[in-house]
N, C-alpha and C positions, 0 to 999 in steps of 0.2 A: 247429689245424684247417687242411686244405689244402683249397686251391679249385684251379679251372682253366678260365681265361676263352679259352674259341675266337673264333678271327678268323681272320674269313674275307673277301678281297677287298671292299672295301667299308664294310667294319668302322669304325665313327670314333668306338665311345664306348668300346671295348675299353680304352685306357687309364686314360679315368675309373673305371669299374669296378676295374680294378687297384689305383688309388690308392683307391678307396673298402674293398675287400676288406682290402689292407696295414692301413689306419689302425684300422680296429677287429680286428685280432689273424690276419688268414687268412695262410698263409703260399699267396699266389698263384704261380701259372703260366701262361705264357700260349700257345697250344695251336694251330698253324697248322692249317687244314682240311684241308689232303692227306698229313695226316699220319693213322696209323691208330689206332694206341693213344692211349691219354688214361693219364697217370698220375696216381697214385694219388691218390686226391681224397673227400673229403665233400662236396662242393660242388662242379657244373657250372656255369657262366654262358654263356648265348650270348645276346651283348652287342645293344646298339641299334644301328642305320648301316644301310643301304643295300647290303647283302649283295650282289655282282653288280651291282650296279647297280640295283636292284628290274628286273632284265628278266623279260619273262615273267608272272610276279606277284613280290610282295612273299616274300622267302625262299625261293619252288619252287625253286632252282637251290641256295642255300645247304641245302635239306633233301637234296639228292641228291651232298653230299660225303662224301667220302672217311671223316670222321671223324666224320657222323652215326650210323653201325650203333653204334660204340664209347659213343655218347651215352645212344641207344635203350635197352642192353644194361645200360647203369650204371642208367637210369630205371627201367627192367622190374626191375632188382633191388633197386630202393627206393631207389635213392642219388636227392640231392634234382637238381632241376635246374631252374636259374630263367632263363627266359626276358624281355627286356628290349625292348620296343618290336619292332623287327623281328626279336629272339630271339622273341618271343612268335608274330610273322607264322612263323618258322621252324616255332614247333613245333604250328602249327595243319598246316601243310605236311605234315609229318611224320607226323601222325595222333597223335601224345602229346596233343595237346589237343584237344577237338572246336570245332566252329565256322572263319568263317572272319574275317581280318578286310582289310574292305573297304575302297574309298575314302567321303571323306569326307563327311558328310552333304550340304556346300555347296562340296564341289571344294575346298577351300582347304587349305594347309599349314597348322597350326595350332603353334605355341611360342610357348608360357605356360605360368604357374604355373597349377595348379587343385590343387579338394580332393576327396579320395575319402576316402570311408566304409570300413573294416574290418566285413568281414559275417560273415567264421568267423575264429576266433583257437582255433578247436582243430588248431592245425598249426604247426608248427617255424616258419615265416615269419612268423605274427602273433601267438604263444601268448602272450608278456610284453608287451608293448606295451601300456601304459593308456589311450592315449586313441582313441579313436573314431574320429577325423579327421583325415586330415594333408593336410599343401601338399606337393602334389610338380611334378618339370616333365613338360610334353608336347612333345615335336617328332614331326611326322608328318603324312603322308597319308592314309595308308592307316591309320588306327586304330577305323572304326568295324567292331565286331562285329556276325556274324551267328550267328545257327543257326535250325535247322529248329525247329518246336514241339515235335517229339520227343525233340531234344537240349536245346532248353531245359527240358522238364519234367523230364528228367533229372538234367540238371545242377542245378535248382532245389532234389530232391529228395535230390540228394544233398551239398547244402552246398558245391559247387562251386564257387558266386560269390565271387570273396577281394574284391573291390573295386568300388564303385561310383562315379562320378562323382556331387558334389556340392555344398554350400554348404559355406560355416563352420560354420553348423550342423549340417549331417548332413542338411539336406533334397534329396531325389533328386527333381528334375524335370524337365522338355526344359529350361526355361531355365538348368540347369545341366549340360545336357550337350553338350559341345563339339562332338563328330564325330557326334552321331546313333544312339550304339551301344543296342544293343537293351537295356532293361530298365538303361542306363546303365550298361554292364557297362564296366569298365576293367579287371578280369583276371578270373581266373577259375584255377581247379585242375583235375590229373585226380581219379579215383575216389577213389585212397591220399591222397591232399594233397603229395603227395612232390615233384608238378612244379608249379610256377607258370608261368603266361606274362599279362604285367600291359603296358599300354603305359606308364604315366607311368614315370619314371626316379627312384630312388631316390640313386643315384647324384651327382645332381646338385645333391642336398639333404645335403650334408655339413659345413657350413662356414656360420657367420651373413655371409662375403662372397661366397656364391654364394645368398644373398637366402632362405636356412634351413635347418633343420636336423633338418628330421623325416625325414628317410633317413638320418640319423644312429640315429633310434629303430629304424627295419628293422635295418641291419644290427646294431645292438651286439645286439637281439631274436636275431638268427641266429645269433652267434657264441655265445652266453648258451645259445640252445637246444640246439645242438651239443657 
C-alpha cells in the first residue's frame, strides 16, 4: 500500500508519521506543498506541526496551498485522508470537515497522554481494532472543537464522531476532557468515513519506549483494511 505524507513549512511531526507508515507495511512519500500533484497513493496524511506558523489561524494558510486542490480531488473521489492534530485544523479550513477547532478551553498548551473512546468502527480507520479505548498523545493549542447545533446534529446523525475524550474506562465527562471540545469530541469524520481529522497522535504510540502502543493497533487496523 502507498501513502503520502504533505509538509508544509511548519510541519514537525511529518517524519514521525513516516516512521510510523514504514513500520507497519506503507511504502511512504513525502509530498512538499508547492508542489501540485500527489502521487499515486491509498492514503493521504497531513501531518501535526504548526503549518506556517499557526498565523492567521491554526492551518488557514496551509489549506490555501498549492497542493491542497490535488488533496480535495483524491478526498472527493473516496481516497482516504487522514488528518493529524493541525492536519485535522487543515482540513476543518478546507471545508472536508465541518466545525472548527478552537483555542483551548483554559488558554493552556496541553502534552499528555490521554484516552479516547472508538464511537464507529464501521470505517477502514477503526473497522478491526477490539478494544474500545486507547492511550494516545496530545500536543496543542488549539484543539478544542466547535460546531454549530446544526452541524452537530448532523454529524451526530450521521455517525460522524470517530473519537471521544475519556477515561480508562470509556467514561466521557468534562473531567475527562482536556481542551473543553464539544460533546468531548477528539475527531470526527466526513459523510463517506473516507476522511478523518482526530487531534491526539497515533503516531506517537508506536513503540512500548515511546510510553505505548495503541497507535500501533490504528495503523496495523489500516494497513489490514486496505
Amino acid at each position: 500500500m502507498k501513502s503520502s505524507v504533505i509538509i508544509f513549512p511548519g510541519s514537525n511531526c511529518d517524519r514521525d508519521m513516516d516512521v510510523a507508515l514504514k513500520k507497519f507495511g506503507f511504502k511512504n512519500q513525502m509530498v512538499w506543498h508547492n508542489d501540485t500533484d500527489i502521487p499515486k497513493s491509498d492514503l493521504i496524511v497531513l501531518p501535526g506541526g504548526f503549518s506556517y506558523g499557526d498565523y492567521l489561524r491554526c492551518g488557514s494558510i496551509a489549506g490555501k496551498s498549492k497542493i491542497i486542490k490535488s488533496v480535495i480531488d483524491f478526498a472527493n473521489s473516496g481516497g482516504l485522508v487522514l488528518g493529524i492534530c493541525n492536519g485535522f485544523q487543515i482540513l476543518t479550513e478546507t471545508g472536508l470537515l465541518p466545525g472548527i477547532l478552537q483555542q483551548n478551553k483554559y488558554l493552556n498548551f496541553i502534552c499528555k497522554n490521554v484516552f479516547v473512546k472508538i464511537k464507529n468502527k464501521e470505517n477502514k480507520y477503526f473497522k478491526k481494532i477490539k478494544k474500545e479505548v486507547l492511550e494516545l498523545h496530545i500536543a496543542h493549542n488549539e484543539g478544542n472543537y466547535f460546531c454549530s447545533n446544526d452541524e452537530l446534529k448532523s454529524i451526530e446523525d450521521n455517525g460522524q464522531i470517530a473519537v471521544t475524550y475519556c477515561d480508562h474506562k470509556g467514561n466521557e465527562d468534562e473531567k475527562n476532557n482536556p481542551n473543553g471540545a464539544l460533546k468531548n469530541i477528539a475527531g470526527i469524520f466526513n459523510k463517506d468515513k473516507n476522511i478523518l481529522g482526530m487531534m491526539p497522535h497515533p503516531e506517537r504510540m508506536i513503540d512500548p519506549f515511546l510510553s505505548g502502543e495503541d497507535g500501533s493497533l490504528f495503523f496495523n487496523n489500516l494497513i489490514e483494511s486496505l
